[in-house]
N, C-alpha and C positions, 0 to 999 in steps of 0.2 A: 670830413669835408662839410662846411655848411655852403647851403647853397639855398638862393632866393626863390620861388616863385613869384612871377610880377603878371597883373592884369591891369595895366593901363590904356589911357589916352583916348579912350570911346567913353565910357559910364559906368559908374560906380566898381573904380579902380581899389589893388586891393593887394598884400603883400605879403607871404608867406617863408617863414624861415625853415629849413628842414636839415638835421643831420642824419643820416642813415635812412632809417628809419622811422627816427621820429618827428612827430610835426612841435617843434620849440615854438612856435609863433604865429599868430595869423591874423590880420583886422583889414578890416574895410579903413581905405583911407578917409573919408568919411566922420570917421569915428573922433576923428583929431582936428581936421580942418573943421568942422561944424558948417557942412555944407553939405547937404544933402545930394546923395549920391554922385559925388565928386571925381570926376574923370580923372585925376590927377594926382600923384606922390606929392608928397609933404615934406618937410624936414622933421615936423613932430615925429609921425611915422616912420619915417628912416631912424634917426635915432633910436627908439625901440624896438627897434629888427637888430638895429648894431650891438644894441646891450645883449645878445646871446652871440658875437663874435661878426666879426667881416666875412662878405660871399665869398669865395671861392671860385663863385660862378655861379649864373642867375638864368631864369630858363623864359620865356619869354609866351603867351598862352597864345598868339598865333602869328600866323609867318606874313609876314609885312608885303613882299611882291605878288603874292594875289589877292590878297587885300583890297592894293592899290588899283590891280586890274580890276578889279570887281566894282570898286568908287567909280572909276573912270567909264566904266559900262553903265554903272544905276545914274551917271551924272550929277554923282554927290561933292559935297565939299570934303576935304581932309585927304585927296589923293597923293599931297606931298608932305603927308605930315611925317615928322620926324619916328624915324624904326624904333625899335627899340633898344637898341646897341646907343645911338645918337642922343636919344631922350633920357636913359639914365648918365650918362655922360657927362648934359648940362644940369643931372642935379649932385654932380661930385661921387658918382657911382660909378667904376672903374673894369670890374670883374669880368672876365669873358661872357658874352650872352650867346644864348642858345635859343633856338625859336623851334614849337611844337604847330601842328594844326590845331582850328579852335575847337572843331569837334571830338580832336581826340584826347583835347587837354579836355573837356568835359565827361568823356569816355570813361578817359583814366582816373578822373576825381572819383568819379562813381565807384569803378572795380576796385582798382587798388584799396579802398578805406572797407570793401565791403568782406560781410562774411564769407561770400563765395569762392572757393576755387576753379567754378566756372559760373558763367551766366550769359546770358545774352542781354546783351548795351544796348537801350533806345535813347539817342537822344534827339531832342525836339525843342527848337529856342528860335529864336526872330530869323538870324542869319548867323554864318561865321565870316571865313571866309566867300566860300562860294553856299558850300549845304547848308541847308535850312532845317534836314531830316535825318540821320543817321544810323544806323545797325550794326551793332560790331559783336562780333563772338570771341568771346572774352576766357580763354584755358590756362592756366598756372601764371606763367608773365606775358603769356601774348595776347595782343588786341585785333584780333584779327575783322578790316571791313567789307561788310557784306554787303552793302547796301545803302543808298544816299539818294534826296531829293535835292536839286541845285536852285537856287534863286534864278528867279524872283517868285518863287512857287513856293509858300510858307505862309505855316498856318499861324506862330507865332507871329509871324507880321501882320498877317490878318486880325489877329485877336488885339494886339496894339493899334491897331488901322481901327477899330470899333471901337477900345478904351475913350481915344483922342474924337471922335465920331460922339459918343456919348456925353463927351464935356468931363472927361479927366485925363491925367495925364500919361502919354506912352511913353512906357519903358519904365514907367514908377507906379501906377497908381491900374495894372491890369489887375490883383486881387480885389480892388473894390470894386469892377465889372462883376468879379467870381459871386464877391457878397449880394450886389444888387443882380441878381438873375434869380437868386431866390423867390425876390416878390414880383416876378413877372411871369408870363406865357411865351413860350417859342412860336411867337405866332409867324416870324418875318424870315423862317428859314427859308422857303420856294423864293424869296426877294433874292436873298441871300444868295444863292444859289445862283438864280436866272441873271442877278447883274456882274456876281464877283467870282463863283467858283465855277470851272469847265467838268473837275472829279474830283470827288472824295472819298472814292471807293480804295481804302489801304493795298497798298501800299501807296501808292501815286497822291499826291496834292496838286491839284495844277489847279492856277489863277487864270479867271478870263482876262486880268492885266494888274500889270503891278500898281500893287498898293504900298509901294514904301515912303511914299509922300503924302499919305491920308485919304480919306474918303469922309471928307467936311461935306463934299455934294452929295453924298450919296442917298436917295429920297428922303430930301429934306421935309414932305409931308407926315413922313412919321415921326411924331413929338411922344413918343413911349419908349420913355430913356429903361426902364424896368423890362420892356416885352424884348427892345434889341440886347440888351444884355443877357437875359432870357436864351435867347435865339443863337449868340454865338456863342456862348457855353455850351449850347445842346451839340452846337457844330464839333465844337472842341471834344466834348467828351465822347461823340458817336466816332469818331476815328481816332481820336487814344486807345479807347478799348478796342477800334477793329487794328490797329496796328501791333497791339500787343497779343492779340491772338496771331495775326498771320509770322510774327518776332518768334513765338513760341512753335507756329509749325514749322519757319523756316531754320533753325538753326535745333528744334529738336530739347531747347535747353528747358530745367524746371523752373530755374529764379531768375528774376528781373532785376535789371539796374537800369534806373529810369534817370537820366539827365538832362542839362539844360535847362534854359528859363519857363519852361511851358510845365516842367516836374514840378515848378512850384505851385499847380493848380491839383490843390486836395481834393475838390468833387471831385476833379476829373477821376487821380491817383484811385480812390474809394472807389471809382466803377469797374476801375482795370481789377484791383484787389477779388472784390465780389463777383467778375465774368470768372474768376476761377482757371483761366489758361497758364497760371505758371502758380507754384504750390508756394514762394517765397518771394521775398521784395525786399529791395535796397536802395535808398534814393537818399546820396550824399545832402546832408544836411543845411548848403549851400550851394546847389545847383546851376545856380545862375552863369555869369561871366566871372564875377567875383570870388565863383570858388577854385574858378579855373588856376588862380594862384597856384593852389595845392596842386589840382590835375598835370596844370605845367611840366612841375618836377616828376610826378607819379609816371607823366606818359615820355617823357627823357629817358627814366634811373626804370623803364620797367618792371618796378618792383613791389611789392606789398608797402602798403603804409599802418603801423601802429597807430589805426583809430581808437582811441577811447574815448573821446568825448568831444562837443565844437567848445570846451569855453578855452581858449585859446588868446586871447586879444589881454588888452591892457588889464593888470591886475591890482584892485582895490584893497589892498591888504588892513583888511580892518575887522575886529570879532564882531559877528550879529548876534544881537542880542534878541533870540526867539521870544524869550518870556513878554519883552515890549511890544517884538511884532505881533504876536499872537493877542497879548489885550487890547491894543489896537483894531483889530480886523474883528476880535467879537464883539468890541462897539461899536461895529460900524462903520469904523474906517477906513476909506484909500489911503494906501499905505504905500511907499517906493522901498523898493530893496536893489542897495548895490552894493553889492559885495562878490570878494573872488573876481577873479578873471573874465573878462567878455566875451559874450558869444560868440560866436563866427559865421555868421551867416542872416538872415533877414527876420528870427523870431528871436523875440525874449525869453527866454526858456529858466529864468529864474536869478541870474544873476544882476540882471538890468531891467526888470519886473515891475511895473505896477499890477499891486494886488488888493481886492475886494473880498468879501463873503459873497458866494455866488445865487444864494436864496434871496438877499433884498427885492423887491418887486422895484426900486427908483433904482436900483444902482446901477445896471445900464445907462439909464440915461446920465446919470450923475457923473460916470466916469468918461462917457462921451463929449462932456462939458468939457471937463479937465483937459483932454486931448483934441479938444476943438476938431472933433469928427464929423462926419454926417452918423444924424442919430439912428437913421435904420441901420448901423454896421455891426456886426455881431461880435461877442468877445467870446475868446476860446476858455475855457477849464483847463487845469491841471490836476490831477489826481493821481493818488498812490495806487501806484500800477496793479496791488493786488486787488484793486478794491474797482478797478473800470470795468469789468464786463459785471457787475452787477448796477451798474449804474448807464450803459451806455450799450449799444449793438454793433461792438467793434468787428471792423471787418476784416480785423490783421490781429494777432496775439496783444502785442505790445506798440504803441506811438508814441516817442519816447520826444519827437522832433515837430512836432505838430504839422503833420504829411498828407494826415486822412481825417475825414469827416464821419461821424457816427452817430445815429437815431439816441436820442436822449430819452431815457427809459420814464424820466418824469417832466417834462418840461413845468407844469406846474410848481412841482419844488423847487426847480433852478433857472428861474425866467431870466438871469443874470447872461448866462452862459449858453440860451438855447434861440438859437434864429428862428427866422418866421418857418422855415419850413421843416423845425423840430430836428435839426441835428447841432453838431458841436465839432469843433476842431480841436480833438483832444490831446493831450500832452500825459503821457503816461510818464513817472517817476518811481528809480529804482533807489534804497539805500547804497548804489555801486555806484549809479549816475553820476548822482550830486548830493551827497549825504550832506550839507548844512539844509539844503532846499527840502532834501523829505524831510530831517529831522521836523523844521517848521510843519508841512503837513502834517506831520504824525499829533504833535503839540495841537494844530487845531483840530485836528481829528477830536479828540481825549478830551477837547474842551466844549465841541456840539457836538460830535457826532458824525460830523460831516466830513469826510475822506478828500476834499477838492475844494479851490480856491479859482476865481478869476484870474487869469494871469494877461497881462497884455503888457505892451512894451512899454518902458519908460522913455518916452518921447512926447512931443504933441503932431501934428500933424503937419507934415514938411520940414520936421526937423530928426537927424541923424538918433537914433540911441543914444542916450549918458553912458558917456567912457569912463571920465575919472571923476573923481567924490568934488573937484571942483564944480564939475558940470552937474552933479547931481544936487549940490548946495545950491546951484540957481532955479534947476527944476523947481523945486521942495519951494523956495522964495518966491519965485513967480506964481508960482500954482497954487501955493497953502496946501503938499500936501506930506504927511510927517514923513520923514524920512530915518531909512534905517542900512 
């Protein structure tokens, strides 16, 4: 039986094919339209979900009638927006649809793809339906919920309520708050506090009033865009790690499976890792809404999913040629790599890569150009997984997903890959992984000495990942940079 998971018609919608067990398919629509995190199915997109067989039946990541109530309470627009039975309909999509909640379709992305046979589930994202906060104990196939914080009381919202505050964009651009908190001071938490949060004390989040429509007003005297990023990261992080300790007294469990759009903040992830309240971690490599696709079906079919890796999306089918990538990158050069299948989820992990030598003292800035970034934003390393805790102060065995952040053992040798406050967001790789990708490490390795390369995404800034070798021939054209 193939059967779809669908995450539409809110942001950065996304589609998921699945037989049994196995995940055959999975991309961000995004990836095809070339519109940045695109609410919406495509025809590109459906086509390449069809070339592994027609649905069966499609599962829908969360249920439309509280939804609607919930729009109609916050007095938001889209309270009659087409379900999703009606929405794939008018794009010639016929199959029975099935609707899950949002937070258990994020639950179930987590447990089901993880190593676990038990754990306990935290997830933590803007909103869904109604929860903003969630706990589920998670045994063989069941998801059992323990526990939920209700809107309009969400921290997620909050941290996009300061994104959009700061002068970038919510719901897209909350990792570049994560990056800029580095160079600043939590000087404005007691503001914070005294104007916007009533508790923060875990489990509870409660709002002195909802912020799902911004806080542009909120003391527009302070112009230290660095100190308020600063300040609500310290927010975020001091009740992540107090929720995953009370997650671990309450349910008694040792591993974590951390979900939702707020999993994708690595400082935070790194504090929860290092408080040491649960011995193991698992955080679906796709977190967000978007990966709810998968979650979809996972929280329907009950059942384990054969994880083995996110490249899952459109596939490049073309030999790389390491010998070119490799004299390339020891002279010097930004280099794109796209080859194989695309990732599934919001990092470039090697298949849709731009990659540098991570020692140059310019090439930060240089690759910052390229991607027409803000120049203080940091670039992650990748490195052959054997060779990271002699280079890093990892606070998890292996980061195979770029999750967690870790003390760079020499910042001096790698000012590439090391932020102002001397960590890295590391990407560990295995010969299992993605053997073309280590093969290339190993190749540079043998030719400086160096075990790790820059890796960042092949995009520029406000534009989707390179899906197919056409979109990659225009990167390379526009940008002048060689491509492989």
């Amino acid at each position: 039986m193939i059967t779809w998971g669908v995450s539409a018609n809110e942001h950065d919608a996304s589609l998921a094919v699945i037989a049994g067990e196995e995940i055959l398919f999975a991309s961000h629509s995004e990836r095809f339209s070339r519109k940045k995190n695109d609410s919406h199915l495509n025809e590109p997109l459906l086509e390449a979900a069809r070339a592994f067989g027609e649905p069966h039946r499609i599962v829908w990541y969360e249920k439309p009638f509280p939804k609607r109530l919930r729009k109609a309470y916050a007095g938001q627009p889209g309270v009659f927006r087409r379900d999703g039975a009606r929405y794939l309909k008018d794009l010639g999509v016929h199959a029975p649809v099935h609707y899950v909640g949002h937070h258990k379709a994020h639950a179930a992305a987590g447990f089901y793809t993880s190593p676990f046979d038990e754990a306990a589930v935290l997830v933590v994202d803007a909103i869904g339906e109604w929860d903003t906060v969630s706990l589920w104990e998670a045994r063989g196939s069941e998801l059992k919920l323990r526990w939920s914080q209700r809107y309009p009381h969400s921290l997620g919202l909050l941290y996009s309520a300061f994104t959009q505050r700061i002068g970038f964009k919510p719901n897209e651009e909350e990792y570049i708050v994560m990056g800029a908190s580095a160079y600043g001071s939590p000087d404005y938490i007691s503001q914070i506090d005294e104007d916007l949060i009533a508790n923060r004390t875990p489990p509870d989040f409660k709002l002195r009033l909802n912020v799902h429509k911004g806080i542009k007003w909120w003391r527009p005297q302070i112009d230290d865009t660095m100190g308020i990023a600063a300040s609500i990261q310290a927010v975020t992080e001091e009740y992540m790690v107090g929720m995953a300790r009370w997650a671990a007294e309450t349910t008694g469990m040792k591993q974590l499976v951390l979900g939702g759009g707020v999993a994708l903040n690595c400082v935070a992830n790194s504090k929860i890792a290092l408080d040491g309240a649960f011995d193991d971690f698992w955080i679906f490599p796709n977190p967000g809404d978007a990966g709810s696709s998968i979650g979809a079906v996972a929280a329907l079919e009950r059942r384990r999913l054969n994880w083995v890796h996110p490249y899952l999306g459109y596939d490049i089918q073309r030999p790389l040629d390491h010998e070119g990538v490799c004299e390339a990158l020891v002279a010097g050069e930004v280099v794109a790599l796209a080859n194989g299948r695309a990732e599934f989820g919001p990092r470039a992990l090697g298949n849709r890569s731009l990659l540098a030598d991570p020692r140059g003292p310019e090439t930060k800035d240089r690759v910052n150009r390229i991607k027409k970034r803000e120049m203080f934003r940091p670039f992650a390393p990748v490195i052959m997984a054997e060779h990271a805790h002699d280079y890093f102060e990892m606070p998890i065995p292996s980061s195979p997903y770029m999750q967690f952040v870790a003390p760079v053992k020499r910042t001096d040798l790698f000012p590439a890959i090391s932020h102002v406050d001397g960590t890295a967001r590391v990407q560990t790789v295995t010969a299992e992984q993605n053997p073309a990708f280590y093969r290339l490490l190993e190749r540079f390795f043998q030719a400086t000495g160096c075990p790790m390369l820059l890796n960042t995404s092949l995009n520029i800034k406000g534009e989707p990942l390179v899906n197919s070798w056409d979109d990659a021939l225009r990167f390379s054209e526009l940008h002048g940079v060689k491509l492989f």
